[in-house]
mmCIF file as gemmi writes it, N, C-alpha and C atoms, coordinates in Angstrom:
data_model
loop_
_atom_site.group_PDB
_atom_site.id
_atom_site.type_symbol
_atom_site.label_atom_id
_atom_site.label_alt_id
_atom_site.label_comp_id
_atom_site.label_asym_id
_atom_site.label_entity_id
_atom_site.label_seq_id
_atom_site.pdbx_PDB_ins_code
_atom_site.Cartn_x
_atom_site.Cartn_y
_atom_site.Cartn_z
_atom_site.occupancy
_atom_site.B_iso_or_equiv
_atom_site.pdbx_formal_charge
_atom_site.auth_seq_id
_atom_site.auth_asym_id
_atom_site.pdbx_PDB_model_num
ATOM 1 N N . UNK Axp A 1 ? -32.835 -15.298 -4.173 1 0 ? 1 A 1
ATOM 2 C CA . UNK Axp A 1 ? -31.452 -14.871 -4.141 1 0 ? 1 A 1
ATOM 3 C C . UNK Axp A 1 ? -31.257 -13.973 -2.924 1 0 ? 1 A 1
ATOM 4 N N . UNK Axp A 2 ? -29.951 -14.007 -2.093 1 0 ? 2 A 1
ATOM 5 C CA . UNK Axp A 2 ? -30.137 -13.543 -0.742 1 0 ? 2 A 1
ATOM 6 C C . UNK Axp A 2 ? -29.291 -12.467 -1.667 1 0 ? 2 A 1
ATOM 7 N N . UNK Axp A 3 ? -29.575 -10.763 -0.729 1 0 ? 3 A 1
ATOM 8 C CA . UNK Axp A 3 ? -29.068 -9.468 -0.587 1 0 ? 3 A 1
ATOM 9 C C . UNK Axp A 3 ? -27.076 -9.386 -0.487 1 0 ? 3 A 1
ATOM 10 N N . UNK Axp A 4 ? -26.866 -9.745 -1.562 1 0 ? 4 A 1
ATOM 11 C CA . UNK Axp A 4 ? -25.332 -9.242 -1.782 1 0 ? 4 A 1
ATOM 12 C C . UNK Axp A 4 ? -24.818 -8.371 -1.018 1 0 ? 4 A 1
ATOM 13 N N . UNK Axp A 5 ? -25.52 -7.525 -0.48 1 0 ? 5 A 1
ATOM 14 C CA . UNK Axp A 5 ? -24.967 -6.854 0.907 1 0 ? 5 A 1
ATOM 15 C C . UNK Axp A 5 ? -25.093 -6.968 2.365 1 0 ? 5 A 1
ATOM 16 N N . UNK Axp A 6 ? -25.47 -8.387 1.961 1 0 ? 6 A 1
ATOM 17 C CA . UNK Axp A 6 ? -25.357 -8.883 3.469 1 0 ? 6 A 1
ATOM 18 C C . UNK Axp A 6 ? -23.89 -9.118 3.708 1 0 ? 6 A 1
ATOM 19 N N . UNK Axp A 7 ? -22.624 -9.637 2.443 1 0 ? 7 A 1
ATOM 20 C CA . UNK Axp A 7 ? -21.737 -10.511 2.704 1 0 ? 7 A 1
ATOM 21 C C . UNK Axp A 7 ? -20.631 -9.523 3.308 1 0 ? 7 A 1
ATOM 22 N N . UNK Axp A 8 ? -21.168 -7.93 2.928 1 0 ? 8 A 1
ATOM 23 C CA . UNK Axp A 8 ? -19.694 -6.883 2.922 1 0 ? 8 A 1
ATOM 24 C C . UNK Axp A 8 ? -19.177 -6.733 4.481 1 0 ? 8 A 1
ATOM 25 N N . UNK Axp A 9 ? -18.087 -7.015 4.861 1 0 ? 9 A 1
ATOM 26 C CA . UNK Axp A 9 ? -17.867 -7.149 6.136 1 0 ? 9 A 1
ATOM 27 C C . UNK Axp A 9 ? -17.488 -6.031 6.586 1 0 ? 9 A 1
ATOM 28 N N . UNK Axp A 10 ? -17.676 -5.063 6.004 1 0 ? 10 A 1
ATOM 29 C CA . UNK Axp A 10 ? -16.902 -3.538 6.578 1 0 ? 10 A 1
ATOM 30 C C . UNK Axp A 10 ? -17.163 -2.557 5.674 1 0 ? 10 A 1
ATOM 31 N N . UNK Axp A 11 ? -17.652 -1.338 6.041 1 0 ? 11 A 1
ATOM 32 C CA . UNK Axp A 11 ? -18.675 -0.253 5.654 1 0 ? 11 A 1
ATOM 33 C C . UNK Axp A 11 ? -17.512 0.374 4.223 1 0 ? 11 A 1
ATOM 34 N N . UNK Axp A 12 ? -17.766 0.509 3.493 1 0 ? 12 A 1
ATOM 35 C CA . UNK Axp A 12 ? -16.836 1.436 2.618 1 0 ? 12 A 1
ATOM 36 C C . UNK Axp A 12 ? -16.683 2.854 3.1 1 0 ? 12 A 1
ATOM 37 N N . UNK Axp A 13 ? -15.72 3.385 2.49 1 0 ? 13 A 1
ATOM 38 C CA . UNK Axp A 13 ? -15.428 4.704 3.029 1 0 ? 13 A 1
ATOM 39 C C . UNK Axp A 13 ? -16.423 6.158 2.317 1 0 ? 13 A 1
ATOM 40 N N . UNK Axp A 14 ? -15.89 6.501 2.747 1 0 ? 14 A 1
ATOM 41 C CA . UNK Axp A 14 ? -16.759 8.095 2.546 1 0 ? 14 A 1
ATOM 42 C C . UNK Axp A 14 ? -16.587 8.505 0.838 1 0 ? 14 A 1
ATOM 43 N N . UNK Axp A 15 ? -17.752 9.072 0.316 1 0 ? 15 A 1
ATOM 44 C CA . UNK Axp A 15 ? -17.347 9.489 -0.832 1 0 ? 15 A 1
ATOM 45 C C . UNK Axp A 15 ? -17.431 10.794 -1.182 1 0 ? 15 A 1
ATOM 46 N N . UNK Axp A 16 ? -16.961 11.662 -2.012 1 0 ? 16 A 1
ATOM 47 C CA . UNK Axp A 16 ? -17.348 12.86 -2.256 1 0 ? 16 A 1
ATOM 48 C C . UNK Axp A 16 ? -18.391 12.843 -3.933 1 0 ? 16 A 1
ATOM 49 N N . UNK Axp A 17 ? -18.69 14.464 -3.948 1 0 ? 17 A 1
ATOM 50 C CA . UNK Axp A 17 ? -19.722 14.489 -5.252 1 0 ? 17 A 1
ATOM 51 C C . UNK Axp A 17 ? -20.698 13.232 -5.241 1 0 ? 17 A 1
ATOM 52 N N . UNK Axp A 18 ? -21.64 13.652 -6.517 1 0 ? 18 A 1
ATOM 53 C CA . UNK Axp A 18 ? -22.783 13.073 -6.654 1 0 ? 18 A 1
ATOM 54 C C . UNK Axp A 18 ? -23.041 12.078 -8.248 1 0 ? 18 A 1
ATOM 55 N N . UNK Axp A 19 ? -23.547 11.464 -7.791 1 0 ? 19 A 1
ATOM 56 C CA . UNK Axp A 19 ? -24.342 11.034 -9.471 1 0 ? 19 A 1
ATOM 57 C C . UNK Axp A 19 ? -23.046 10.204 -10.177 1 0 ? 19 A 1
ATOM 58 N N . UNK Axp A 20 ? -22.308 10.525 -11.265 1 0 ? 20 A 1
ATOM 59 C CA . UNK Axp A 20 ? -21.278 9.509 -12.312 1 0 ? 20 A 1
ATOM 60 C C . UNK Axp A 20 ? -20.537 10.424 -11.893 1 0 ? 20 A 1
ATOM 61 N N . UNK Axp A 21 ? -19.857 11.714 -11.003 1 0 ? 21 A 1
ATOM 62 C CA . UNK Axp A 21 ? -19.026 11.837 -10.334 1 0 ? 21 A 1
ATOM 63 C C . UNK Axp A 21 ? -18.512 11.633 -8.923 1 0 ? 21 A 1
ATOM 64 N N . UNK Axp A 22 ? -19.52 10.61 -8.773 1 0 ? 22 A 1
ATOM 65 C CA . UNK Axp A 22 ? -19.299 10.342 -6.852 1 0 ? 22 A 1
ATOM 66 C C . UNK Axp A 22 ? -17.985 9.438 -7.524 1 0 ? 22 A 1
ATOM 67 N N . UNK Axp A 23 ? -17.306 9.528 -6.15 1 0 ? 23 A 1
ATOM 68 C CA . UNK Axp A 23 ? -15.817 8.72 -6.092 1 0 ? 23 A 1
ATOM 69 C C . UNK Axp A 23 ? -15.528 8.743 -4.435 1 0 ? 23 A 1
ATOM 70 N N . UNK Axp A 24 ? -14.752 7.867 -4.049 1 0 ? 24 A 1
ATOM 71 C CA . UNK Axp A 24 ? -14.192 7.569 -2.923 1 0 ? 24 A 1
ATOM 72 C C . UNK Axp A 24 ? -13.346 8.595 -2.138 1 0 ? 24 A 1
ATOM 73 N N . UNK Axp A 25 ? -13.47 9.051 -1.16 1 0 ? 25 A 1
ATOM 74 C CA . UNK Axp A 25 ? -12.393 10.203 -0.72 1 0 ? 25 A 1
ATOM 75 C C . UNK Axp A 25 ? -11.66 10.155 -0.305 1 0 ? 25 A 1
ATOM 76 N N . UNK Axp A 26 ? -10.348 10.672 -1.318 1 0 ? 26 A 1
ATOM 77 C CA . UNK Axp A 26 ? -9.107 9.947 -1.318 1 0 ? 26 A 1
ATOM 78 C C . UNK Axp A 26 ? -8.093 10.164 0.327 1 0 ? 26 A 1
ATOM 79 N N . UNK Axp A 27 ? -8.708 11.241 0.576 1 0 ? 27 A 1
ATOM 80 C CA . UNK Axp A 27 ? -7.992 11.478 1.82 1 0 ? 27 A 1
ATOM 81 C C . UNK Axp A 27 ? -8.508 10.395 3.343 1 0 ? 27 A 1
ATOM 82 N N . UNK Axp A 28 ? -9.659 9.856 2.996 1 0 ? 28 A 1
ATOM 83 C CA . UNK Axp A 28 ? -10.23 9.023 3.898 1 0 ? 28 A 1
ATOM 84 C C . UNK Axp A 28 ? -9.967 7.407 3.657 1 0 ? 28 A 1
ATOM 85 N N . UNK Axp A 29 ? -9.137 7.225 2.698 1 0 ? 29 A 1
ATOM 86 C CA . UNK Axp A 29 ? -8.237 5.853 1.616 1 0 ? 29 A 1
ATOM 87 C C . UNK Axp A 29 ? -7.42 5.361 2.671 1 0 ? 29 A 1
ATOM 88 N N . UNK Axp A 30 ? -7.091 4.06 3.128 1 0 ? 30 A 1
ATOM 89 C CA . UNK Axp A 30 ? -5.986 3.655 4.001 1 0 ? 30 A 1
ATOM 90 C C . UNK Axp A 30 ? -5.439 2.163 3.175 1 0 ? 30 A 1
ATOM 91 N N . UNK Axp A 31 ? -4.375 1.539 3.563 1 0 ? 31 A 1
ATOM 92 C CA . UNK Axp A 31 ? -4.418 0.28 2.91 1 0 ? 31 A 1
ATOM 93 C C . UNK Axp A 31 ? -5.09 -0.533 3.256 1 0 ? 31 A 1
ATOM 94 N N . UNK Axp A 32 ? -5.68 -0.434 3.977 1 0 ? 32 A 1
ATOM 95 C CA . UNK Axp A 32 ? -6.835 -1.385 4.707 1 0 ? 32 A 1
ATOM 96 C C . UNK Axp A 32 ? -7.948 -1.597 3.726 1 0 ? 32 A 1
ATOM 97 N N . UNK Axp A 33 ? -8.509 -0.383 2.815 1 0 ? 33 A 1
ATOM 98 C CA . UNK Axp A 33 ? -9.365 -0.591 1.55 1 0 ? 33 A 1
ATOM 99 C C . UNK Axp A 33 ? -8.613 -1.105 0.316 1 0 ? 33 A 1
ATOM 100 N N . UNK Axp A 34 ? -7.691 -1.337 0.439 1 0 ? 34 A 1
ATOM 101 C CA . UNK Axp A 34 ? -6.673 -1.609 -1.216 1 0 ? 34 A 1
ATOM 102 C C . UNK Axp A 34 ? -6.245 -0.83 -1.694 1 0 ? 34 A 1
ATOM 103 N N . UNK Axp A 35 ? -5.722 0.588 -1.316 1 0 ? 35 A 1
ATOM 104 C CA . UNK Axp A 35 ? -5.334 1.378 -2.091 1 0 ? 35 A 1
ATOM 105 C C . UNK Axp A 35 ? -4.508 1.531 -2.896 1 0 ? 35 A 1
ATOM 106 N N . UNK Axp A 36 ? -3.138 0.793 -2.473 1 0 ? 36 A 1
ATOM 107 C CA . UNK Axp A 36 ? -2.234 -0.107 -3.166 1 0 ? 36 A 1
ATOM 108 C C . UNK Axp A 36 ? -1.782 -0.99 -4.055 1 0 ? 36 A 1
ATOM 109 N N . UNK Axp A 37 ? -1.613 -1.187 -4.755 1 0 ? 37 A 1
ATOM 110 C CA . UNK Axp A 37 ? -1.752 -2.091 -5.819 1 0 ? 37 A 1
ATOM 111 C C . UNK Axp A 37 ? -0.572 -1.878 -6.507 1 0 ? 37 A 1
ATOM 112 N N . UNK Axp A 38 ? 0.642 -2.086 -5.879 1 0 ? 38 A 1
ATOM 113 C CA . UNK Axp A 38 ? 2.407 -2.493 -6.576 1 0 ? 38 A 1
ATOM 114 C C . UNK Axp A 38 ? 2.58 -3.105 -8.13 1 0 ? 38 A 1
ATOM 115 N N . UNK Axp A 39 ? 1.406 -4.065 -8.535 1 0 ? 39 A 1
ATOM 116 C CA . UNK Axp A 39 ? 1.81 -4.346 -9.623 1 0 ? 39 A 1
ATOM 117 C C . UNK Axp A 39 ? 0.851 -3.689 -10.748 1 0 ? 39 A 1
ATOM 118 N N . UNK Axp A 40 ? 0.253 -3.2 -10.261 1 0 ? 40 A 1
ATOM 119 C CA . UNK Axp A 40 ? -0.568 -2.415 -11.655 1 0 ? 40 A 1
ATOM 120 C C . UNK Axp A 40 ? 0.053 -2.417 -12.945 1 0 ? 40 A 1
ATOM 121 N N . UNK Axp A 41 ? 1.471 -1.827 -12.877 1 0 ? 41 A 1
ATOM 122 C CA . UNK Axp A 41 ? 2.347 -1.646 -14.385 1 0 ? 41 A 1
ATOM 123 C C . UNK Axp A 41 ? 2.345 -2.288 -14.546 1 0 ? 41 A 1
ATOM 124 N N . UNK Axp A 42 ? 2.531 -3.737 -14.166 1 0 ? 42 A 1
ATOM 125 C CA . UNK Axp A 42 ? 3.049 -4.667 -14.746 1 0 ? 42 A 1
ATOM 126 C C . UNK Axp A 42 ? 1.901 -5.398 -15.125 1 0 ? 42 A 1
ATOM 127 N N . UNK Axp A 43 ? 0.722 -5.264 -14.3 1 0 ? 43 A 1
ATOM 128 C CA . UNK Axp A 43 ? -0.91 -6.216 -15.008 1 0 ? 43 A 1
ATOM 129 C C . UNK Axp A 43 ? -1.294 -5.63 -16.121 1 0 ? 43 A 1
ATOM 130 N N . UNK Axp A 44 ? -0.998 -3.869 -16.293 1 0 ? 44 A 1
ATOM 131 C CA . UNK Axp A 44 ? -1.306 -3.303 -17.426 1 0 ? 44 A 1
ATOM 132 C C . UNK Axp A 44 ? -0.498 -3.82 -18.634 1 0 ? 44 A 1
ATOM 133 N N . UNK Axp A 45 ? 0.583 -3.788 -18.613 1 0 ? 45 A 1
ATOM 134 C CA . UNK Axp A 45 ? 1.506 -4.462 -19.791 1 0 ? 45 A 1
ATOM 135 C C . UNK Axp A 45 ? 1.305 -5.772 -20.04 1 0 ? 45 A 1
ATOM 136 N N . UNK Axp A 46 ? 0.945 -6.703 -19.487 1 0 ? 46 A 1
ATOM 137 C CA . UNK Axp A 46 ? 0.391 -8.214 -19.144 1 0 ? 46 A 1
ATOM 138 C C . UNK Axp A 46 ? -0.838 -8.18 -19.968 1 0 ? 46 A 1
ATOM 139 N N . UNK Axp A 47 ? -1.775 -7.312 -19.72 1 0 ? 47 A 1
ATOM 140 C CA . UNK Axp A 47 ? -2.841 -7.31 -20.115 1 0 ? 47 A 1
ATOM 141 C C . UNK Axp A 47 ? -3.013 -6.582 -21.313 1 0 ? 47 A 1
ATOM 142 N N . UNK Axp A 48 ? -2.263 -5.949 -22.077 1 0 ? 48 A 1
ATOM 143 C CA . UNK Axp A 48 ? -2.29 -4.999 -23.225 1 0 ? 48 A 1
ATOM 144 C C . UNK Axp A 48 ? -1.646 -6.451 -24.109 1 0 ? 48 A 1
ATOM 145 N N . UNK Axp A 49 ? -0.72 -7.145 -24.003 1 0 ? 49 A 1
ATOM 146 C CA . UNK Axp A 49 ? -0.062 -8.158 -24.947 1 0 ? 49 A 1
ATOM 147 C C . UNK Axp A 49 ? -0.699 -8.783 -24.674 1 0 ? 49 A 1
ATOM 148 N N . UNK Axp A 50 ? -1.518 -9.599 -23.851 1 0 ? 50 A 1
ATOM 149 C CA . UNK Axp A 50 ? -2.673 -11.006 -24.36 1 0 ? 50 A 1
ATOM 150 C C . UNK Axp A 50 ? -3.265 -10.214 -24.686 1 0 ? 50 A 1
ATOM 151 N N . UNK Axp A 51 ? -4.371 -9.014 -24.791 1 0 ? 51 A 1
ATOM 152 C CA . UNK Axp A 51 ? -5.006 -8.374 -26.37 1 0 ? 51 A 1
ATOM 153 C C . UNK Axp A 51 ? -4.643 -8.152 -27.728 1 0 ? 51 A 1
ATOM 154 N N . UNK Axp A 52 ? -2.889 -8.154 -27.61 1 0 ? 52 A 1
ATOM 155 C CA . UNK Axp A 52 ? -2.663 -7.89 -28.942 1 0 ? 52 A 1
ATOM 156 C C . UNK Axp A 52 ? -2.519 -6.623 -28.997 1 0 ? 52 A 1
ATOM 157 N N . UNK Axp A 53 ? -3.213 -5.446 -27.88 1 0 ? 53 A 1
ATOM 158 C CA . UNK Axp A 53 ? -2.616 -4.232 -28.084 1 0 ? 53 A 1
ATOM 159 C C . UNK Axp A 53 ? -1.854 -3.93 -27.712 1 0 ? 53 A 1
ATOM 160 N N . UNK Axp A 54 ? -1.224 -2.35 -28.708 1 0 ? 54 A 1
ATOM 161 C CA . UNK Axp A 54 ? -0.058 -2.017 -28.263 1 0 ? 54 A 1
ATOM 162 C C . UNK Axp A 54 ? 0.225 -1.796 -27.082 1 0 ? 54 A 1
ATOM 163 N N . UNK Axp A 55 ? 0.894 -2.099 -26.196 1 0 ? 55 A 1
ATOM 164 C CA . UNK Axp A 55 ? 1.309 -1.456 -25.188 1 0 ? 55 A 1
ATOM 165 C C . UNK Axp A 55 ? 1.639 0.01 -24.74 1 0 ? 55 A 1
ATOM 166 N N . UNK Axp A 56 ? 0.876 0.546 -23.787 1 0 ? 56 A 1
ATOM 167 C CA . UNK Axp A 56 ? 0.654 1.882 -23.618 1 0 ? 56 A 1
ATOM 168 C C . UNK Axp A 56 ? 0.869 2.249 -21.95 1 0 ? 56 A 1
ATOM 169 N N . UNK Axp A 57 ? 1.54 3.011 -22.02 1 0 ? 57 A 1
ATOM 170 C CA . UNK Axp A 57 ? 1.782 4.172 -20.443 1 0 ? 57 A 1
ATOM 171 C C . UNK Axp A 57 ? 0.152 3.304 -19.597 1 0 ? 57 A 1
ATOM 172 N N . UNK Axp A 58 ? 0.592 2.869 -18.549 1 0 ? 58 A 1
ATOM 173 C CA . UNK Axp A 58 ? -0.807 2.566 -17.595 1 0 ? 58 A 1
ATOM 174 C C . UNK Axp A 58 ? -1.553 3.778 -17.216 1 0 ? 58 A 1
ATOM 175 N N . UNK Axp A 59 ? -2.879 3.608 -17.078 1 0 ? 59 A 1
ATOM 176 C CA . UNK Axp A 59 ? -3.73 4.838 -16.411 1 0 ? 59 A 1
ATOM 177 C C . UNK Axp A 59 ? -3.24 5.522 -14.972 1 0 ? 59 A 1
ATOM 178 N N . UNK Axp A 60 ? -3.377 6.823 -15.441 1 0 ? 60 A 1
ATOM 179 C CA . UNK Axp A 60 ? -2.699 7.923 -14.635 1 0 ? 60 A 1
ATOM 180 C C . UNK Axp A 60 ? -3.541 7.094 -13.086 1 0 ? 60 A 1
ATOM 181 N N . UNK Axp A 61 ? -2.872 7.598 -12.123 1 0 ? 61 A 1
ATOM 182 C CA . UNK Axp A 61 ? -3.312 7.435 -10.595 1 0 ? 61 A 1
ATOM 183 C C . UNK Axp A 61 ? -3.973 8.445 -9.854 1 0 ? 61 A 1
């Protein structure tokens, strides 16, 4: 099996903290990584009724 990181065509951005709190740094975010994402509300509500669950406020940003 060839190295899955051969295919990434462009370095990810900088992250801050360590360990299960490392995360991406938001100030170093452009749309160029996806930061964007216009329909979120609406995939969240999409996606809560084909589960059958109730529909709920989407995750904070």
């Amino acid at each position: 099996m060839s190295d899955p990181l051969d295919r990434v065509t462009s370095t990810p951005p900088p992250t801050l903290g360590e360990g299960c709190v490392r995360r991406y740094d938001p100030d170093a975010l452009s749309p160029e990584n996806g930061t964007e994402f216009p329909g979120a509300a609406e995939l969240w509500q999409q996606l809560q009724r084909t589960t059958g669950d109730k529909p709920e406020s989407p995750p904070e940003k």
